[in-house]
C-alpha positions, 0 to 999 in steps of 0.5 A, spaced: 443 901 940 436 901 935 442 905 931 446 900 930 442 894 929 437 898 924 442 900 920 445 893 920 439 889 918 438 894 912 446 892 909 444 885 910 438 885 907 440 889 901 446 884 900 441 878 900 437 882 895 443 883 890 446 876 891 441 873 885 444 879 881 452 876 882 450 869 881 447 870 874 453 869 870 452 869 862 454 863 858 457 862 851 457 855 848 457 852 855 463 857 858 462 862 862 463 869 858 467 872 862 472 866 862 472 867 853 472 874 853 479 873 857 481 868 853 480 872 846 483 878 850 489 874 852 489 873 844 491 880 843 484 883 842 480 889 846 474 885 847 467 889 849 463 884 848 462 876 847 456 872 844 454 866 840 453 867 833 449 861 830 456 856 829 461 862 833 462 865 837 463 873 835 466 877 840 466 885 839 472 888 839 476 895 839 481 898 836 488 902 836 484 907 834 477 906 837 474 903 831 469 897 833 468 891 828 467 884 830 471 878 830 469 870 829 472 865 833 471 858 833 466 855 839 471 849 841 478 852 840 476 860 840 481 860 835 480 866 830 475 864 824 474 870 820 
């Protein structure tokens, strides 16, 4: 019986340690990042990785052809700046 409930208690215990870690969620402008990396790649783009810029937001982005460049979008509409 000691050989199930350790085991058991382990697990529980691991999974309360990690829990903090899923609940941090990112933020950019207000918005989950998840949520605006999801938005921009609904756009058309391969996005790495978003973030806030001063007044945008800039999402990282790959190409066809594997080429990293970043891409600047609008905070409010997320729309395409520049």
């Amino acid at each position: 019986m000691n050989k199930i409930i350790l085991p058991a208690v382990l697990a529980a215990l691991a999974i309360t340690a990690a829990a903090p870690a899923f609940a941090n969620e990112d933020k950019v402008f207000d918005h989950s990042s998840v949520y605006v990396t999801q938005d921009i790649a609904a756009q058309g783009f391969n996005v790495v990785n978003v973030e806030e810029w001063g007044e945008y937001v800039v999402a990282t982005v790959v190409d066809a052809e594997g080429h990293s460049s970043f891409k600047y979008f609008d905070p409010d509409t997320l729309t395409l700046v520049r």
